[in-house]
N, C-alpha and C positions, 0 to 999 in steps of 0.2 A: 450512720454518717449523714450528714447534712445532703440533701440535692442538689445544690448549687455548687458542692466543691465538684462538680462537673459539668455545670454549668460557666464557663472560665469567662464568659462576657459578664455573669451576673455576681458572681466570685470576684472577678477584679475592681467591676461599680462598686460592691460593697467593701471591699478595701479602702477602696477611693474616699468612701464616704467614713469609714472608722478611722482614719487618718484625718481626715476636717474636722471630725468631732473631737478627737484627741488633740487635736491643737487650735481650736477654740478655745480650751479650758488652760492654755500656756499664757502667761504676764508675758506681754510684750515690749521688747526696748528697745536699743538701736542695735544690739549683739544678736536678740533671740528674732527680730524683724525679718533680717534677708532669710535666714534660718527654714524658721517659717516658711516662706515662698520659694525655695529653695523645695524643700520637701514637697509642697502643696502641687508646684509643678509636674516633680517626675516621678509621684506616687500616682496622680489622675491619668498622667500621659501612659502610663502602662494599660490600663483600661481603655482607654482612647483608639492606640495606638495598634490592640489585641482587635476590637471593632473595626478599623482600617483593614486590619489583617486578613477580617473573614469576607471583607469586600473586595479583596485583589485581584485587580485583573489578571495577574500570574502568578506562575511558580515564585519565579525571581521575585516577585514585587508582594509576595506571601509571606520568602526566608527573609526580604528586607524588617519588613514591620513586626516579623517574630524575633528579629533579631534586636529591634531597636526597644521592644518590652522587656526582653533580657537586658538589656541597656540601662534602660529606666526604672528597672526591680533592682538592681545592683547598687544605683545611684541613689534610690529610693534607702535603702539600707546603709549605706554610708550616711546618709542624711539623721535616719534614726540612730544609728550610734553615735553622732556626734552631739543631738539632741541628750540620751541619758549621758553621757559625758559627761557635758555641758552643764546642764540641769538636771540629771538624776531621771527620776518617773521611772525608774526599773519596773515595776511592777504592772505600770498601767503598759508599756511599750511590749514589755512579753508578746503580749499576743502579736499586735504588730510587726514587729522581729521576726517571728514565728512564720505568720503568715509569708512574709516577706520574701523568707529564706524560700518557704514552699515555692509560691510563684516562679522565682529564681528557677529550682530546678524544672519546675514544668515547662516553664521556655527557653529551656538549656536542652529538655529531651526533644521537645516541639524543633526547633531547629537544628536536632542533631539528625533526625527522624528526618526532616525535608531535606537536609543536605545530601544524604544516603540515596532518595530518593531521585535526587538530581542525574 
């Protein structure tokens, strides 16, 4: 297994970043444009927002920004399925998707685990 699917600050950068590289390689136009920035925003903000997280000043303000990556991995995922929909790329998005779904559940245990904990 990879070292970094445990490392989730350097797991989520690199999500971040295979999502920019995968849509650099998209023909852009006024349908696939917001599209685009649409995804770009709440696939980074999950990584962002996980870094926020491990800086919290509290409990509360830990379950907020684990909550708000589950948020933005969700978002992030309705974005890619509307992408192959849209314009196909099944094949290159797999992983993508994949990855995506994983995150999803990590910050769905992540904030079930601090709520419990509350």
């Amino acid at each position: 297994m990879n070292e970094n699917a445990y490392n989730l600050e350097q797991r989520t950068r690199e999500f971040s970043v295979q999502v920019i590289r995968f849509l650099k390689t998209l023909q852009q136009d006024t349908i696939s444009r917001p599209i685009i920035g649409q995804l770009i925003r709440s696939a980074t903000s999950v990584g962002a927002n996980y870094c926020e997280a491990n800086g919290a000043s509290s409990k509360k303000d830990f379950c907020n920004k684990i909550f708000i990556c589950k948020k933005e991995a969700k978002e992030t995922h309705y974005w890619l399925d509307l992408i192959e929909e849209c314009c196909g790329y099944k094949k290159e998005l797999n992983h993508l998707r994949n990855e995506c779904v994983e995150l999803i559940r990590i910050f769905s245990k992540i904030a079930a685990s601090s709520k419990e904990e509350r």
